[in-house]
C-alpha atoms as one frame of an Amber mdcrd trajectory, in Angstrom:
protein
  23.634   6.570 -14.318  20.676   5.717 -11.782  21.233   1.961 -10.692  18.373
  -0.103 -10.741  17.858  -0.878  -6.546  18.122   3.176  -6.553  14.989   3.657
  -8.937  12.929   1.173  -7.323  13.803   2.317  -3.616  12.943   6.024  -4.873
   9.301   4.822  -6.466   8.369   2.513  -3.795   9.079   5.454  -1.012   7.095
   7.934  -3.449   4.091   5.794  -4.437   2.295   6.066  -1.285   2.226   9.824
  -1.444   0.946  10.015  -5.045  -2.410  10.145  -6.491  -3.256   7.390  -8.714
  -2.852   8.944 -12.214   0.591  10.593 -10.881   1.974   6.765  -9.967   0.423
   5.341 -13.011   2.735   8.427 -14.779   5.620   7.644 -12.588   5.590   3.934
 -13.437   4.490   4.192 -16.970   7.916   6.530 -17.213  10.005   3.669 -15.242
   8.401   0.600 -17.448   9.612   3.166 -20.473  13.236   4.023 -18.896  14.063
   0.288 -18.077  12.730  -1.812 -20.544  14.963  -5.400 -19.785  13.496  -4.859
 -15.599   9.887  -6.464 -15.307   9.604  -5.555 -12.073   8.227  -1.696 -12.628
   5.474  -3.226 -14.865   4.137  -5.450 -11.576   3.767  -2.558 -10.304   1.854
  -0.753 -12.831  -0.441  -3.886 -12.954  -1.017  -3.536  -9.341  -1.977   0.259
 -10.151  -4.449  -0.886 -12.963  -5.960  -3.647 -10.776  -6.428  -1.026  -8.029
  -7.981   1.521 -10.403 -10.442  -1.564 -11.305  -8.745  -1.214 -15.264  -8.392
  -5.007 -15.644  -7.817  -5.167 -19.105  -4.884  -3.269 -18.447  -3.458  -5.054
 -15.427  -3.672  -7.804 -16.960  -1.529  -6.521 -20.344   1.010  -5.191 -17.960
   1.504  -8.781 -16.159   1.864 -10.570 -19.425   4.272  -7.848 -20.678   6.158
  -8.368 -17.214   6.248 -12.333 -18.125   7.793 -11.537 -21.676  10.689  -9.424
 -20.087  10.986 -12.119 -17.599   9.227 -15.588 -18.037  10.607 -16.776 -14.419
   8.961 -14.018 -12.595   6.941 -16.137 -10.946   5.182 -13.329  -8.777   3.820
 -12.532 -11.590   2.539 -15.016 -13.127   0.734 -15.419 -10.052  -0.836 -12.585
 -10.195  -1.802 -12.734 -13.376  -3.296 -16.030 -12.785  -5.111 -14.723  -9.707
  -6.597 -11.418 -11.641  -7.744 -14.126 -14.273  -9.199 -16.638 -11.721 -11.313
 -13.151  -9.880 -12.290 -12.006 -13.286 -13.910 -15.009 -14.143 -11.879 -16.727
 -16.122 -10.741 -19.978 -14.248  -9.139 -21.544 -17.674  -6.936 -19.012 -18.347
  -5.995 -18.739 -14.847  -5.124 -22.566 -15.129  -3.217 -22.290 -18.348  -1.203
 -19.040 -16.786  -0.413 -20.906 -13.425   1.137 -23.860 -15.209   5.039 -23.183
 -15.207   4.742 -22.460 -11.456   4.671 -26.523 -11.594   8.375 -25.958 -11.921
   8.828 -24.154  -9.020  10.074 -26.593  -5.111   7.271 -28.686  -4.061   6.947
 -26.451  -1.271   7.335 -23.034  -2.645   4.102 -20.922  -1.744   3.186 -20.043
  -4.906   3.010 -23.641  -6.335   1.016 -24.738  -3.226  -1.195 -21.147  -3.552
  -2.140 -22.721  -7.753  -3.006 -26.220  -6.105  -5.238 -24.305  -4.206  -6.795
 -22.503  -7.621  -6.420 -24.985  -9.363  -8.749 -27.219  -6.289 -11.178 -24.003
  -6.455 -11.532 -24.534 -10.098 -13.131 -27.899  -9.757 -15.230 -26.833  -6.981
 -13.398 -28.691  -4.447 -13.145 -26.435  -1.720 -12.156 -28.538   1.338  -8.707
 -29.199  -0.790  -8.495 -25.425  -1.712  -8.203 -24.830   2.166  -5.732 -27.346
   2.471  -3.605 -26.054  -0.023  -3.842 -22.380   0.907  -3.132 -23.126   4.735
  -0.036 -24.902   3.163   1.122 -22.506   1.404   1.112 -19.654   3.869   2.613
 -21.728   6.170   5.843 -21.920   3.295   5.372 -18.201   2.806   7.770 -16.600
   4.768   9.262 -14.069   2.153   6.151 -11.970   1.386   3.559 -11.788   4.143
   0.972  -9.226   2.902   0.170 -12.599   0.611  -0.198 -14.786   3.169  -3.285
 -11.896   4.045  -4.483 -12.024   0.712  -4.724 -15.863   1.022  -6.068 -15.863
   4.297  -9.055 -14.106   3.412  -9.417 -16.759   0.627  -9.781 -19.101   3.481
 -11.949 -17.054   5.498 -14.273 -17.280   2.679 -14.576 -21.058   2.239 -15.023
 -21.516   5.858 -18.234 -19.404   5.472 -19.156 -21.533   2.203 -18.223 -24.899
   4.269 -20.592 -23.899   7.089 -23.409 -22.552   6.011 -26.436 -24.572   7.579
 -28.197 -24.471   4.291 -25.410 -25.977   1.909 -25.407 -29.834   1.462 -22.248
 -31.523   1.070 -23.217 -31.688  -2.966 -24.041 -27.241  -3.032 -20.903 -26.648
  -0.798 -19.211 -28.395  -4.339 -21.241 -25.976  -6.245 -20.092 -22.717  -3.805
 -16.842 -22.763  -4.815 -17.165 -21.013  -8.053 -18.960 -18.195  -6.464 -16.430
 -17.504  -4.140 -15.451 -13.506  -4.706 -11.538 -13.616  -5.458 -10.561 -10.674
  -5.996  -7.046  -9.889  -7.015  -4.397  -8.027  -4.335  -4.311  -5.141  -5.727
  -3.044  -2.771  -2.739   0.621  -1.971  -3.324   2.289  -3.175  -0.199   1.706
  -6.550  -1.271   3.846  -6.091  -4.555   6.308  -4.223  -2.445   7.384  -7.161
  -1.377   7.746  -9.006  -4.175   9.984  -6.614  -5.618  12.923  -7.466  -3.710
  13.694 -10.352  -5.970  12.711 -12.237  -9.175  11.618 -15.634  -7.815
């Protein structure tokens, strides 16, 4: 019988070599073969999200959380896809339980930071997000992600035509758009956190 690290290890070697309805196959069979592991369903969002099929990332994350309601990973991701598909409520409502998580644990410093953007307060979004990549030190390609999050409120913070009052207003135009290349989630796989 194929142990569980074994599986993953042979899928996340293989993935980068496969076409995108081939991995969708592959992980679609794993999600199948291992239904009490949440972890092969991340990844299968992350396929989705990459393929632009939202509807069905976002099924795959929620089916993820109801094999494992303290995978916080993804709960974070699904939050984020939510947030970058317009839907800051939901996002809100999904990010919730990471309340639970340490004070400084990156991904309850990254939903401050949503939750900041969601109110149009962008100067406290930065804040948080430089905060919480600074706690990150177990998944890096997120501290990226987040980065470029940062990157774009400094360009909303300094345009010479935005008034302290419109910079407000920027912050629910800022394009989030949800990691969706797969050596982020590689990372996260190592553990449920």
């Amino acid at each position: 019988m194929e142990k569980v690290t074994d599986y993953l290890s042979s899928i996340l070697r293989s993935l980068p070599q496969m076409d995108s309805v081939t991995a969708e196959q592959i992980l679609s069979d794993a999600v199948l073969r291992h239904p009490g592991d949440a972890r092969p369903l991340l990844l299968l969002a992350a396929q989705y999200a990459h393929a632009q099929q939202m509807d069905r990332a976002e099924a795959c994350y929620i089916e993820a959380l109801q094999r494992a309601p303290d995978f916080s990973i993804a709960r974070f991701q699904l939050g984020l896809l939510q947030f970058s598909c317009g839907r800051p409520a939901a996002a809100l409502a999904t990010f919730a339980p990471l309340d639970h998580l340490p004070g400084e644990h990156a991904l309850r410093l990254f939903k401050n930071a949503f939750t900041c953007l969601a109110r149009d307060q962008l100067q406290e979004a930065r804040t948080w997000l430089e905060q919480g990549i600074a706690s990150n030190r177990e998944n890096p390609p997120l501290n990226s992600d987040m980065q470029k999050i940062v990157r774009q409120i400094d360009l909303q913070l300094s345009s010479p035509h935005q008034s302290a009052g419109t910079a407000q207003a920027g912050a629910a135009s800022l394009p989030v758009a949800p990691p969706t290349e797969q050596h982020f989630l590689v990372s996260a796989y190592n553990k449920l956190h």
